[in-house]
PDB file with one MODEL, atoms N, CA, C and O in Angstrom:
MODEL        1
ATOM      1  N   UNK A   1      -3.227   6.590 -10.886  1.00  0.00           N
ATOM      2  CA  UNK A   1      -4.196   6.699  -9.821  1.00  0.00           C
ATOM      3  C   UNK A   1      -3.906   5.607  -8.817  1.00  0.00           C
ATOM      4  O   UNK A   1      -4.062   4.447  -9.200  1.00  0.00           O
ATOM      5  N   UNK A   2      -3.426   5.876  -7.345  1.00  0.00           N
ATOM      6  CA  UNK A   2      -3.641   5.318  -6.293  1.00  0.00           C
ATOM      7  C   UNK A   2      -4.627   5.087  -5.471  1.00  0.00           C
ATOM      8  O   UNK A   2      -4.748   6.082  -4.756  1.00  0.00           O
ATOM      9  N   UNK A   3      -5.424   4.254  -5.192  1.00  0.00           N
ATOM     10  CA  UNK A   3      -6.974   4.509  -4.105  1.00  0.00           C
ATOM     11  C   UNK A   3      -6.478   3.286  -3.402  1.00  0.00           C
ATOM     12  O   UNK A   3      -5.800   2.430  -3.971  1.00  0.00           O
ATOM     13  N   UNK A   4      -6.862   3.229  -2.058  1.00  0.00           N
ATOM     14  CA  UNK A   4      -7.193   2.773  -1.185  1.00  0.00           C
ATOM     15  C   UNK A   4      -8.207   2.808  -0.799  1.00  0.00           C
ATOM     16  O   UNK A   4      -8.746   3.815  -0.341  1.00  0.00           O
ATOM     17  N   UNK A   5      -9.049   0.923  -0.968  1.00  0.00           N
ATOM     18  CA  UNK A   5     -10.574   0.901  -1.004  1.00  0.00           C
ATOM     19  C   UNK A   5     -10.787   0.215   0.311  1.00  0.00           C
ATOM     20  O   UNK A   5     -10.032  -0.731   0.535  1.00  0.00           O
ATOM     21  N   UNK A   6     -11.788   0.557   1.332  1.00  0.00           N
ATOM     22  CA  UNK A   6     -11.918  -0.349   2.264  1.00  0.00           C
ATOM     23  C   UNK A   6     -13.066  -1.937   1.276  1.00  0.00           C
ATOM     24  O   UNK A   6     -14.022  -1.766   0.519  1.00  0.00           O
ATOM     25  N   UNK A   7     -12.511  -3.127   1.666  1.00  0.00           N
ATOM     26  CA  UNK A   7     -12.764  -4.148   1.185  1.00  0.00           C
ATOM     27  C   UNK A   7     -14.548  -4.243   1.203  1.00  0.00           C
ATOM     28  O   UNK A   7     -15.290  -4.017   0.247  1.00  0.00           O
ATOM     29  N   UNK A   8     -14.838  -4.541   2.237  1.00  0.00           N
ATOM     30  CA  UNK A   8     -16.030  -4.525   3.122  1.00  0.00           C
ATOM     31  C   UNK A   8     -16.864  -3.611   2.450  1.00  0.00           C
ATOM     32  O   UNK A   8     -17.734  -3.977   1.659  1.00  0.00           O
ATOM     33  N   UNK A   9     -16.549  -2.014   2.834  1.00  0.00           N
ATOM     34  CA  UNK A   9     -17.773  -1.354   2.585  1.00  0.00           C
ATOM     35  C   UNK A   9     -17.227  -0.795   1.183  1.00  0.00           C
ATOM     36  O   UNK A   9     -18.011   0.153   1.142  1.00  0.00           O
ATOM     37  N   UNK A  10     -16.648  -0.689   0.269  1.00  0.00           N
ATOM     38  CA  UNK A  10     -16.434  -0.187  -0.542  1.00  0.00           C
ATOM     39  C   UNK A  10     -15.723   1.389  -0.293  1.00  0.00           C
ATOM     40  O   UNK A  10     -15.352   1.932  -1.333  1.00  0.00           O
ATOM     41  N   UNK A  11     -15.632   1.712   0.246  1.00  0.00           N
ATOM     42  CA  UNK A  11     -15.708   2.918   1.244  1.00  0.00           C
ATOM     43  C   UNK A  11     -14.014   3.404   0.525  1.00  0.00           C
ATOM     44  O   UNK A  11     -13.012   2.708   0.691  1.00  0.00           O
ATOM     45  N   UNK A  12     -14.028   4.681  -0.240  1.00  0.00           N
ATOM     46  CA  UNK A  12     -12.710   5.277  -0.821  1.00  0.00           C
ATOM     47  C   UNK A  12     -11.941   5.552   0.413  1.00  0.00           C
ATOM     48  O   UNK A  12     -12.393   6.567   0.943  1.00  0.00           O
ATOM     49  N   UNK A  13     -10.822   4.973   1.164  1.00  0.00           N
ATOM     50  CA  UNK A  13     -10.569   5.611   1.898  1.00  0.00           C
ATOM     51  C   UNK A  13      -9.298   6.692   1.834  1.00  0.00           C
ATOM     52  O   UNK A  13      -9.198   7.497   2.760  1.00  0.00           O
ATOM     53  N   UNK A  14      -8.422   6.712   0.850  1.00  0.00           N
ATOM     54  CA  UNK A  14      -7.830   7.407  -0.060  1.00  0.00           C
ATOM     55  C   UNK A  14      -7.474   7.370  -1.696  1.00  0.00           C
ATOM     56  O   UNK A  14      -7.170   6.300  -2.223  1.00  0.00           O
ATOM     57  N   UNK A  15      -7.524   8.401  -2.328  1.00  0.00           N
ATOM     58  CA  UNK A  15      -6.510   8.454  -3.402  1.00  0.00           C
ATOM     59  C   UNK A  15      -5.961   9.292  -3.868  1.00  0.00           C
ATOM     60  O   UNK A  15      -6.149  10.330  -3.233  1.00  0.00           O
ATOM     61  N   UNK A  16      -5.163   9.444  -4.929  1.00  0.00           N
ATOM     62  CA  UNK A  16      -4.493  11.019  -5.553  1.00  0.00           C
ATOM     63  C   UNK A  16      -3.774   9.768  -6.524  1.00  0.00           C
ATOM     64  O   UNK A  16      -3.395   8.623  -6.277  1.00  0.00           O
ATOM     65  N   UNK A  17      -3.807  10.754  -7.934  1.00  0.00           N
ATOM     66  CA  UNK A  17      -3.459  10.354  -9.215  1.00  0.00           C
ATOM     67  C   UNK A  17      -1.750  11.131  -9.019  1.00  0.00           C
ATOM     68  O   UNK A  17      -1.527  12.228  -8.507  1.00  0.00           O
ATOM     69  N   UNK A  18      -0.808  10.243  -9.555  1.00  0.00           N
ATOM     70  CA  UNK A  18       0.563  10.565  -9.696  1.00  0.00           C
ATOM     71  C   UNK A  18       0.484  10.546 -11.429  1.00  0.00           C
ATOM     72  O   UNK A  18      -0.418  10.088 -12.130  1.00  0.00           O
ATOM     73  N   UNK A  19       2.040  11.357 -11.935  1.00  0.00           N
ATOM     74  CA  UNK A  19       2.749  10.909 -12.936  1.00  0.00           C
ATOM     75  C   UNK A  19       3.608   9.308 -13.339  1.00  0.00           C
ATOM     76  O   UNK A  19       3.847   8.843 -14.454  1.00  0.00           O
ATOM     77  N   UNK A  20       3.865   8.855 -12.243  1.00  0.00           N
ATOM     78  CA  UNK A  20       4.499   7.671 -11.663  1.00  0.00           C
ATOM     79  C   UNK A  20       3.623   7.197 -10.701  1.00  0.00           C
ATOM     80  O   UNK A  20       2.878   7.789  -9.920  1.00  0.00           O
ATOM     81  N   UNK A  21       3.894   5.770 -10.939  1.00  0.00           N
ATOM     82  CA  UNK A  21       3.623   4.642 -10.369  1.00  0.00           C
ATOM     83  C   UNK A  21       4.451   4.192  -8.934  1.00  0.00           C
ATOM     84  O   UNK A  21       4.647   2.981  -9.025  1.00  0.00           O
ATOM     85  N   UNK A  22       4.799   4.519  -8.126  1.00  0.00           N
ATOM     86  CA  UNK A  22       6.253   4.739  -7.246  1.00  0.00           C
ATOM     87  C   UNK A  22       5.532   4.134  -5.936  1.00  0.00           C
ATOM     88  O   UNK A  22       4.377   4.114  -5.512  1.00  0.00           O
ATOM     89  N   UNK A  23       6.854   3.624  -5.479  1.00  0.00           N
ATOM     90  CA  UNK A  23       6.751   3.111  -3.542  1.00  0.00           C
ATOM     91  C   UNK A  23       5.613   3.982  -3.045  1.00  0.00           C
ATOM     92  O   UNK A  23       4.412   3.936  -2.781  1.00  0.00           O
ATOM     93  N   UNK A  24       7.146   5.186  -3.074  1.00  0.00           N
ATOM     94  CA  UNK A  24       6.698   6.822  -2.432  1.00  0.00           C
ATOM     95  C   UNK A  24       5.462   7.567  -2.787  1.00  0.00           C
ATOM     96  O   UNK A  24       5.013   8.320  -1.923  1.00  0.00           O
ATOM     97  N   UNK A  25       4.888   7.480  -3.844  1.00  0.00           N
ATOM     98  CA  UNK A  25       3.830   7.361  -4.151  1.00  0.00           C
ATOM     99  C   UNK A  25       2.527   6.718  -3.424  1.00  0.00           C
ATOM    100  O   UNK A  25       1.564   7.314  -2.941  1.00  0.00           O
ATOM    101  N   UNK A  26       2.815   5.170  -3.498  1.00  0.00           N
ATOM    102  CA  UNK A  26       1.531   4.642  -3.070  1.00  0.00           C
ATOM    103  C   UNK A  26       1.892   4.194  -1.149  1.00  0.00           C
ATOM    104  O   UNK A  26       1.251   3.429  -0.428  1.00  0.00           O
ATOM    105  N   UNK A  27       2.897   4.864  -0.878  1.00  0.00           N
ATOM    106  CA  UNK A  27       3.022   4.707   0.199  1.00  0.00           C
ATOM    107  C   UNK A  27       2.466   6.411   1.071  1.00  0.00           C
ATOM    108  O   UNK A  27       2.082   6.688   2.207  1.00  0.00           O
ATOM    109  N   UNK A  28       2.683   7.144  -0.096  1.00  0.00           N
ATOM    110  CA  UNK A  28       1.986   8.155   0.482  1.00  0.00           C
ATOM    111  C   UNK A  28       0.293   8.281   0.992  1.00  0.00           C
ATOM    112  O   UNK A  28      -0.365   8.690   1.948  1.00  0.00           O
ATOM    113  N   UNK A  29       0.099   7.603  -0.409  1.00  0.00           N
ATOM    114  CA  UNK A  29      -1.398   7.225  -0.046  1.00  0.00           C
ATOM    115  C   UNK A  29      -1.879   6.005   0.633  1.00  0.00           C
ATOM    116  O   UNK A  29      -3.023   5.603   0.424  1.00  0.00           O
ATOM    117  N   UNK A  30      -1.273   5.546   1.233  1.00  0.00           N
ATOM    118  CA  UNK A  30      -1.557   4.434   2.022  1.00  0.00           C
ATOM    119  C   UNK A  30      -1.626   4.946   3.297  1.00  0.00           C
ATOM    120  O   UNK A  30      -2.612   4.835   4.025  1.00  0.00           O
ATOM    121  N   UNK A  31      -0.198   5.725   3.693  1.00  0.00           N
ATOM    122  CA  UNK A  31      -0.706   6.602   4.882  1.00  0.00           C
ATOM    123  C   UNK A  31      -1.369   7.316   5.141  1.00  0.00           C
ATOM    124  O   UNK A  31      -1.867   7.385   6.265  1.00  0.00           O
ATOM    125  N   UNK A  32      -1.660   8.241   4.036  1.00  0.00           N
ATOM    126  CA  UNK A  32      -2.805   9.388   4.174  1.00  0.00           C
ATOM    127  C   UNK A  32      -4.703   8.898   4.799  1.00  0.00           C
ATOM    128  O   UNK A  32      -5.605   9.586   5.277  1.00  0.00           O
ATOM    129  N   UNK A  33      -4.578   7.224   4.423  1.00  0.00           N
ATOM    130  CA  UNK A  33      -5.502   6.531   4.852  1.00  0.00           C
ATOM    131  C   UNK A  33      -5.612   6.390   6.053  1.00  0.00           C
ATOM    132  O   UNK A  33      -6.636   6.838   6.568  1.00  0.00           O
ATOM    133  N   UNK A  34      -4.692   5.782   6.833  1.00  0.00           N
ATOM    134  CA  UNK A  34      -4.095   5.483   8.299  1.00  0.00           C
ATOM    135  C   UNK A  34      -4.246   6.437   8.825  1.00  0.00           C
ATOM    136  O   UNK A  34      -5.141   6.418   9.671  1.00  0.00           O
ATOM    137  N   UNK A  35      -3.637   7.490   8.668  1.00  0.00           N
ATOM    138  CA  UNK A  35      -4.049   8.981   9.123  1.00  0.00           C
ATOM    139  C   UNK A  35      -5.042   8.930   9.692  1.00  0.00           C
ATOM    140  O   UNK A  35      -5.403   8.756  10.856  1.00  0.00           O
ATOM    141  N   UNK A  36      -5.783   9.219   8.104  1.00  0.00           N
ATOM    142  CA  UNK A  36      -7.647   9.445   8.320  1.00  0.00           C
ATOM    143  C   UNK A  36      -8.413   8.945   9.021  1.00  0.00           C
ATOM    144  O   UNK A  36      -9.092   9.634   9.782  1.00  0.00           O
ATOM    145  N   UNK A  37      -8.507   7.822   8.977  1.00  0.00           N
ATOM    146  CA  UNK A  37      -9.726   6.428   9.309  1.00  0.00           C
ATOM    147  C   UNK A  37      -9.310   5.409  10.268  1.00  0.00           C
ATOM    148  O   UNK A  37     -10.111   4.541  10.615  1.00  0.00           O
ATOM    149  N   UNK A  38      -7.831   5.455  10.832  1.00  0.00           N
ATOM    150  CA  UNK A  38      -7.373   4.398  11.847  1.00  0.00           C
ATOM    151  C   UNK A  38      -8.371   4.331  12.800  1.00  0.00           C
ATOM    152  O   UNK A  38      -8.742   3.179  13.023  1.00  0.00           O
ATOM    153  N   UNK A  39      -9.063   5.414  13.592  1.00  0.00           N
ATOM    154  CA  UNK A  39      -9.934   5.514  14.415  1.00  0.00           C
ATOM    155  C   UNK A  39     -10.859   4.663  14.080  1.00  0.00           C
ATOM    156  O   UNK A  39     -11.222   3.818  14.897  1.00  0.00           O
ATOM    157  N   UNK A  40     -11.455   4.737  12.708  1.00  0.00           N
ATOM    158  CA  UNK A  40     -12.555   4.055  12.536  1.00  0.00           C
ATOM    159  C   UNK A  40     -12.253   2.777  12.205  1.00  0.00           C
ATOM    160  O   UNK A  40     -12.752   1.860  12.857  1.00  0.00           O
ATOM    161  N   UNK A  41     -11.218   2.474  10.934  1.00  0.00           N
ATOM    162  CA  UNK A  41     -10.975   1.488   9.731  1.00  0.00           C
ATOM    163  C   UNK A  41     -10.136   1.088  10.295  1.00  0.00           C
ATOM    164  O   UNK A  41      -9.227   1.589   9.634  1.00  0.00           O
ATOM    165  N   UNK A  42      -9.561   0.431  11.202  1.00  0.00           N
ATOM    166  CA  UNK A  42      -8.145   0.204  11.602  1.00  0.00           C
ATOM    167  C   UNK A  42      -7.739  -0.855  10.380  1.00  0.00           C
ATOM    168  O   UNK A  42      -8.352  -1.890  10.118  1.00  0.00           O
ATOM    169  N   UNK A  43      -6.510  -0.323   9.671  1.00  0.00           N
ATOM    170  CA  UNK A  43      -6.284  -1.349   8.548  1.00  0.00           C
ATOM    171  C   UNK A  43      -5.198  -2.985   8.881  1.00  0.00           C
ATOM    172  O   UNK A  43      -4.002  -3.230   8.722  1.00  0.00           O
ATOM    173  N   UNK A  44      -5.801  -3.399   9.144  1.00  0.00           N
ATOM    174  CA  UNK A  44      -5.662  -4.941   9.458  1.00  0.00           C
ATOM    175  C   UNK A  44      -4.643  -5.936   8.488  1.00  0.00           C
ATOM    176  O   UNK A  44      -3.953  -6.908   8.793  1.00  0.00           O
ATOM    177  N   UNK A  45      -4.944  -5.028   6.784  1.00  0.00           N
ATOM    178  CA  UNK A  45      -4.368  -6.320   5.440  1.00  0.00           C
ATOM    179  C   UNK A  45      -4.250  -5.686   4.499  1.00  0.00           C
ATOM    180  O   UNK A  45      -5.306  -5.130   4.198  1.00  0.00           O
ATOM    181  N   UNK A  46      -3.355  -5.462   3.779  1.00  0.00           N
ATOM    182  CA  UNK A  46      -3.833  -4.643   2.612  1.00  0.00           C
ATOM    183  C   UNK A  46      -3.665  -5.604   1.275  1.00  0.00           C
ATOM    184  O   UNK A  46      -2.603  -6.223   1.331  1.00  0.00           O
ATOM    185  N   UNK A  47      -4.500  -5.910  -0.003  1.00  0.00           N
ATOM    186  CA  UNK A  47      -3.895  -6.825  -0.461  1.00  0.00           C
ATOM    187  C   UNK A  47      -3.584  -5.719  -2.236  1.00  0.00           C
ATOM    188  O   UNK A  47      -4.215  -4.882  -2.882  1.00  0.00           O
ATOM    189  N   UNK A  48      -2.479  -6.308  -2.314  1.00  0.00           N
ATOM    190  CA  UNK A  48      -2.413  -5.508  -4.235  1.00  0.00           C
ATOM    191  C   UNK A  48      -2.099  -6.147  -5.057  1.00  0.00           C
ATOM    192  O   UNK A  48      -2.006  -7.351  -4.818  1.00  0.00           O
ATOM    193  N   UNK A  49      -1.871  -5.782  -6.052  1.00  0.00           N
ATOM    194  CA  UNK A  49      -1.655  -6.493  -7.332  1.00  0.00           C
ATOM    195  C   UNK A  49      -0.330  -6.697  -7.512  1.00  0.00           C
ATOM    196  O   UNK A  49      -0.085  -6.905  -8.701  1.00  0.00           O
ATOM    197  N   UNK A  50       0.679  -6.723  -6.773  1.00  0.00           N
ATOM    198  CA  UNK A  50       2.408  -6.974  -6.542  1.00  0.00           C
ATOM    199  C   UNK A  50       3.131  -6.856  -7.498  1.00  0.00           C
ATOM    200  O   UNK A  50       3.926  -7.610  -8.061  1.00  0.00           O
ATOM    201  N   UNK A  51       2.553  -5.078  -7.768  1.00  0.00           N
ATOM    202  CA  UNK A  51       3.216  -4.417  -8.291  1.00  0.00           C
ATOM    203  C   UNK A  51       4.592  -3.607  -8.146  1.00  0.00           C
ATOM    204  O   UNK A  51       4.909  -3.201  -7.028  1.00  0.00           O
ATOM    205  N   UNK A  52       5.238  -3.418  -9.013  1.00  0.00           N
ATOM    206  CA  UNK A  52       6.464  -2.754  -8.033  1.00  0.00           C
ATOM    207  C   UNK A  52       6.368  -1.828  -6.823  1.00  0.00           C
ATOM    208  O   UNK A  52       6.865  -1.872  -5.697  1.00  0.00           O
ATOM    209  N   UNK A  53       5.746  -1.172  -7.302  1.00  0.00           N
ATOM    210  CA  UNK A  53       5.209   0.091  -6.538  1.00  0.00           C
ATOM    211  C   UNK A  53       4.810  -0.266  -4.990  1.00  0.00           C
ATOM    212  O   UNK A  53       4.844   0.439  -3.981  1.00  0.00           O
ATOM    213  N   UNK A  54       4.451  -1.517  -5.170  1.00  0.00           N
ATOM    214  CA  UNK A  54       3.803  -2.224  -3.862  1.00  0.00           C
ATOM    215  C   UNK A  54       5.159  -3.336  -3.141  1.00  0.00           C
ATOM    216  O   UNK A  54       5.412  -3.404  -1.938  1.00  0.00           O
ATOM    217  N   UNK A  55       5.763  -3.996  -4.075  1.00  0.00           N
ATOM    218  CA  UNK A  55       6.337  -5.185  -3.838  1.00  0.00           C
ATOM    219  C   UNK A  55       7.779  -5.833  -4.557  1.00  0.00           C
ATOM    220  O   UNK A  55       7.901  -6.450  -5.615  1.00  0.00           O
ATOM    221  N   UNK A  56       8.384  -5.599  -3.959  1.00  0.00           N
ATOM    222  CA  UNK A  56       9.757  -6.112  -4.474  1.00  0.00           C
ATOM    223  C   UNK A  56      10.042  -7.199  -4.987  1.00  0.00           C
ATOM    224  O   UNK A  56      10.057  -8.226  -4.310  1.00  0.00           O
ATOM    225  N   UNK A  57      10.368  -7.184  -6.487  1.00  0.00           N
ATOM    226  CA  UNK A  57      10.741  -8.121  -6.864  1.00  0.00           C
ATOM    227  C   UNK A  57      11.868  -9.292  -7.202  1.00  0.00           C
ATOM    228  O   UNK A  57      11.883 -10.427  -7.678  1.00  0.00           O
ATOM    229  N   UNK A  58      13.006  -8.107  -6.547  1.00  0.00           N
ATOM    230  CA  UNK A  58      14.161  -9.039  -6.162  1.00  0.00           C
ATOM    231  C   UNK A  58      14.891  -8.953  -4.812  1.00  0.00           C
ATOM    232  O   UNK A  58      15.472  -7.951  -4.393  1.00  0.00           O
ATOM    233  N   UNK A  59      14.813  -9.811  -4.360  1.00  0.00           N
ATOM    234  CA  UNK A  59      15.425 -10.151  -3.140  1.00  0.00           C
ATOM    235  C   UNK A  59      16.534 -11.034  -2.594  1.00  0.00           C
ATOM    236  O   UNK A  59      16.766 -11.943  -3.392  1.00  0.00           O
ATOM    237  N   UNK A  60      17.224 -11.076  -1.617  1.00  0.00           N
ATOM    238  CA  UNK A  60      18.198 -11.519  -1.463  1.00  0.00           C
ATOM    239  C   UNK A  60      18.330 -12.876  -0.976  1.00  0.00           C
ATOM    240  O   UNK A  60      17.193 -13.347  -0.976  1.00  0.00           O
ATOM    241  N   UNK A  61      18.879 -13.444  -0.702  1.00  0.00           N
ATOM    242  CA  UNK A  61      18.562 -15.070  -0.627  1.00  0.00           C
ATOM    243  C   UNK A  61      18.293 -15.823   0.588  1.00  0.00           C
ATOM    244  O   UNK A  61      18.208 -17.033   0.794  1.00  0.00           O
ATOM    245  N   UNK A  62      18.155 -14.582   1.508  1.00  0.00           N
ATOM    246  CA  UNK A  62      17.170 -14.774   2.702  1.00  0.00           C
ATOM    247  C   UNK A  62      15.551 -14.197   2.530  1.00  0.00           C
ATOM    248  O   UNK A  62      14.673 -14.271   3.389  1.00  0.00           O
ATOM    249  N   UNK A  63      15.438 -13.626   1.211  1.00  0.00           N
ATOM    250  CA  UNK A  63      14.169 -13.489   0.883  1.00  0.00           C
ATOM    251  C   UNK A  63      13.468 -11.764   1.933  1.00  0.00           C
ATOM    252  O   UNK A  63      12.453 -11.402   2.528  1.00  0.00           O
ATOM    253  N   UNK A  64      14.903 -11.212   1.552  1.00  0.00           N
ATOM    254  CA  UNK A  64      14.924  -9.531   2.412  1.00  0.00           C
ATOM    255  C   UNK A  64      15.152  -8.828   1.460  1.00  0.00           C
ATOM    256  O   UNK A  64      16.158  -9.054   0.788  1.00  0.00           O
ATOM    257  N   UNK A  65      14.265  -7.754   1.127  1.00  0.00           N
ATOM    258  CA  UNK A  65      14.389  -6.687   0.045  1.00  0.00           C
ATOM    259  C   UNK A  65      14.466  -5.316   0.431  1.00  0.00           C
ATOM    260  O   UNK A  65      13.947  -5.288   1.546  1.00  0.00           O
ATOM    261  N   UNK A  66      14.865  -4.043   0.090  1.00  0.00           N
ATOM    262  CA  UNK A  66      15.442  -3.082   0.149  1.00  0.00           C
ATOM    263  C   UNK A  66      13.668  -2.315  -0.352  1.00  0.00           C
ATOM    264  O   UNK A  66      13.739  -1.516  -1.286  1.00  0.00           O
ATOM    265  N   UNK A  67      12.835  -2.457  -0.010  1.00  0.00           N
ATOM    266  CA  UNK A  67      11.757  -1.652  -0.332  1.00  0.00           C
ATOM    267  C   UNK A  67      10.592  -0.948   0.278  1.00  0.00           C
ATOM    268  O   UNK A  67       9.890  -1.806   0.813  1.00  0.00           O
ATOM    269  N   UNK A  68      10.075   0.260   0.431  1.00  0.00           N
ATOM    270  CA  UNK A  68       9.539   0.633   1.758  1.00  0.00           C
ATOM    271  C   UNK A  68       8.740   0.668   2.112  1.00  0.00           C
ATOM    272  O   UNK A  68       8.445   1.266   3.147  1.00  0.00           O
ATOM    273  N   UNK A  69       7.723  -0.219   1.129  1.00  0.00           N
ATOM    274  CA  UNK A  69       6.299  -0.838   1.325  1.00  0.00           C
ATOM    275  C   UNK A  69       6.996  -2.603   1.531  1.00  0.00           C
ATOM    276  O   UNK A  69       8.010  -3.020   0.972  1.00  0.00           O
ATOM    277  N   UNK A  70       6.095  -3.389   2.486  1.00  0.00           N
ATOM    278  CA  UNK A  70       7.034  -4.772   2.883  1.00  0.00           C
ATOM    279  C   UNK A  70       5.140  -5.286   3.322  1.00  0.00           C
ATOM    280  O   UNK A  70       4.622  -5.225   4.437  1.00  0.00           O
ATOM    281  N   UNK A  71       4.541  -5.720   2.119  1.00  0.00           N
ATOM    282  CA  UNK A  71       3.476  -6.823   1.777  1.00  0.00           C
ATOM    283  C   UNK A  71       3.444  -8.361   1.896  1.00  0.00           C
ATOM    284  O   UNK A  71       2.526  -9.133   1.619  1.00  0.00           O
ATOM    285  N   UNK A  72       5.285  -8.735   2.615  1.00  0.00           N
ATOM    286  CA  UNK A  72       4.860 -10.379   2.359  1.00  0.00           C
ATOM    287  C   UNK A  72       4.372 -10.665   3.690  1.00  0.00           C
ATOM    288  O   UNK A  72       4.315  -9.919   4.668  1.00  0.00           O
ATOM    289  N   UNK A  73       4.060 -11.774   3.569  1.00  0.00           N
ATOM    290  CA  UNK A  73       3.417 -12.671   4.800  1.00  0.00           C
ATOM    291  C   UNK A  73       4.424 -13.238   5.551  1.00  0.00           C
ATOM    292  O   UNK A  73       5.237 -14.127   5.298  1.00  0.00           O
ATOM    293  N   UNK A  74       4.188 -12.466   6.652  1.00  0.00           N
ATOM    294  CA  UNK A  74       5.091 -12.559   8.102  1.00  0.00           C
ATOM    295  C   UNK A  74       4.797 -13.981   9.123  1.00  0.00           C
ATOM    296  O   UNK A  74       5.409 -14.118  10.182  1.00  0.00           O
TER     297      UNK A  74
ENDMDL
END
């Protein structure tokens, strides 16, 4: 299960249950949010549990990873 919760109001703003845990996965549902609610929710931060699925755990020694969700602090 993927959800995307707005922080604030509690407010589901997406989810959908996978077989896998995946990028493509929770990147699907991350957009499906953006989609929806940018009008309203404009999403500003997202924070997760830096999980793979979310966050790369190996990187190169400029600290650049090959992954298509990109959570670090810019």
């Amino acid at each position: 299960m993927c959800t995307i919760l707005d922080d604030a109001s509690r407010k589901v703003l997406a989810a959908e249950e996978f077989d896998n845990a995946t990028e493509e996965n929770s990147l699907k549902v991350l957009t499906d949010a953006i989609e929806k609610y940018s009008y309203w929710y404009p999403i500003r931060s997202v924070i997760s549990d830096h999980g793979t699925q979310f966050y790369a755990n190996k990187r190169d020694k400029n600290g650049k990873a090959d992954h298509a969700i990109d959570l670090t602090d810019h």
